[in-house]
Backbone bond lengths (Angstrom), bond angles and torsions (degrees), N, CA, C in turn:
res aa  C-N    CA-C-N  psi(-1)  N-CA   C-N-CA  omega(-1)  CA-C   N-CA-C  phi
1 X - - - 1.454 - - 1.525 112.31 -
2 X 1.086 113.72 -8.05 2.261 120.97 -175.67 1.468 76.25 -69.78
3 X 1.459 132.30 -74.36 1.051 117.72 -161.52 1.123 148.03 -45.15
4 X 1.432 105.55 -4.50 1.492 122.65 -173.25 2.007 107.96 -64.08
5 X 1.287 105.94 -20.52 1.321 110.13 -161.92 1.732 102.75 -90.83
6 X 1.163 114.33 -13.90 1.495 129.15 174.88 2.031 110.83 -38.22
7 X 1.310 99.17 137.68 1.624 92.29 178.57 2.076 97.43 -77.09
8 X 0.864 82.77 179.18 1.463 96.99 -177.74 1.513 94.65 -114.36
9 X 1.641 101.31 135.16 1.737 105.73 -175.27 1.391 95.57 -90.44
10 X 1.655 115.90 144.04 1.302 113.13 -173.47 1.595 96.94 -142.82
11 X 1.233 114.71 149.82 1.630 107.30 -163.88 1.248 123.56 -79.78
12 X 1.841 128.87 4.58 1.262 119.19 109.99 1.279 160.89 5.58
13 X 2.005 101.62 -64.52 1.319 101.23 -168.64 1.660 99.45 -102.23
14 X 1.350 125.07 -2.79 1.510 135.90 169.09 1.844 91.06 -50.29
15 X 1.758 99.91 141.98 1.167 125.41 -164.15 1.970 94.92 -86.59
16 X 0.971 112.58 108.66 1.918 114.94 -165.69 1.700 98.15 -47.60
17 X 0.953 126.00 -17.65 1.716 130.37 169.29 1.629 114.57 -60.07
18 X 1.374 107.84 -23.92 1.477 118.58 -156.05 1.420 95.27 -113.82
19 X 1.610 146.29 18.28 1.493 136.96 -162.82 1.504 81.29 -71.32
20 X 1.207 125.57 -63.94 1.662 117.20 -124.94 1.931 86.46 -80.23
21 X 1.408 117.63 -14.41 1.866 96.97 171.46 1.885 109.13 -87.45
22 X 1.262 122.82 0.11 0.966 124.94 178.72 1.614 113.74 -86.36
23 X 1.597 112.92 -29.51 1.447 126.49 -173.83 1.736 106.97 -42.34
24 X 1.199 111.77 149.13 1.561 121.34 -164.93 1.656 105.70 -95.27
25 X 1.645 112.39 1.94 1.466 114.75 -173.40 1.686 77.75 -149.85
26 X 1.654 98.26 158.12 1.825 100.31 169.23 1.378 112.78 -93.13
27 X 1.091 107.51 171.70 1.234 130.87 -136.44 1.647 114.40 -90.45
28 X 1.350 100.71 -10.51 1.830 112.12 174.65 1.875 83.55 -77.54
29 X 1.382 143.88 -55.25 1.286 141.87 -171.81 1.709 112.46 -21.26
30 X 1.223 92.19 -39.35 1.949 121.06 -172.01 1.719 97.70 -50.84
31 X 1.204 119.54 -70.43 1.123 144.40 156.64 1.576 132.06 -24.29
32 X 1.429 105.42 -59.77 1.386 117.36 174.57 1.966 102.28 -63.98
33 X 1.219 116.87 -45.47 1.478 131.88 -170.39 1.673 95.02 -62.01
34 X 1.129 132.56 -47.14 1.450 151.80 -177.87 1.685 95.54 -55.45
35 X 1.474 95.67 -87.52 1.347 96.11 -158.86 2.246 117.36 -48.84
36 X 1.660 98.95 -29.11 1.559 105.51 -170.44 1.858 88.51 -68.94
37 X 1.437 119.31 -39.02 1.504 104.46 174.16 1.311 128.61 -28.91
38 X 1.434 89.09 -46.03 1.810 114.94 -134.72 2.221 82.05 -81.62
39 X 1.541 93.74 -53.33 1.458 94.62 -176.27 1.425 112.48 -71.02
40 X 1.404 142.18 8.49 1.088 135.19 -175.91 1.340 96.38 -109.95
41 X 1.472 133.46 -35.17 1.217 123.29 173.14 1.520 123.23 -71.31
42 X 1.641 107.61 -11.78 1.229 98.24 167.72 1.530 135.65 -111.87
43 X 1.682 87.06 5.56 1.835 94.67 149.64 1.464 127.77 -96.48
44 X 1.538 110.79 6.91 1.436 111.01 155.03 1.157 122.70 -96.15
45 X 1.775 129.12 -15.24 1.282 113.30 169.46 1.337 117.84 -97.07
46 X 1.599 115.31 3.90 1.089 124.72 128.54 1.593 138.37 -25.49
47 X 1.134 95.31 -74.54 2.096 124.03 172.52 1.838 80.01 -56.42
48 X 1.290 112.61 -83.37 1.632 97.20 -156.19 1.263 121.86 -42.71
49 X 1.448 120.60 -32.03 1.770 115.68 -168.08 1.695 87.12 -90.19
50 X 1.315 135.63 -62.25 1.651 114.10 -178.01 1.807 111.16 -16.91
51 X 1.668 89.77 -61.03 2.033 102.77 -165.47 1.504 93.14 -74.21
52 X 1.792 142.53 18.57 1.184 87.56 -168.77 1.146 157.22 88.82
53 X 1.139 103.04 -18.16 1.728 97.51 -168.28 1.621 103.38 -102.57
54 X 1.535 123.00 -3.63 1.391 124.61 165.00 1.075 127.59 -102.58
């Protein structure tokens, strides 16, 4: 019950140096999300120049 008086950490008061240890998934995830972008945009401008349409 002492603890009850504790502030509540809110992602605000996190030091802006510290985002990527605060992240709710690690930090290679960042990366994987990047690179499937990176390859999805280049099997659609792929699809567009095959069809044409660029």
């Amino acid at each position: 019950m002492a603890d009850d008086n504790k502030p509540v950490d809110t992602p605000g008061d996190a030091n802006p140096d510290d985002w990527q240890k605060t992240l709710p998934f690690p930090k290679r995830w960042i990366a994987y999300v990047a690179i499937k972008l990176i390859v999805l945009a280049v099997v659609i401008a792929f699809f567009l120049k095959w069809y044409r349409l660029v």
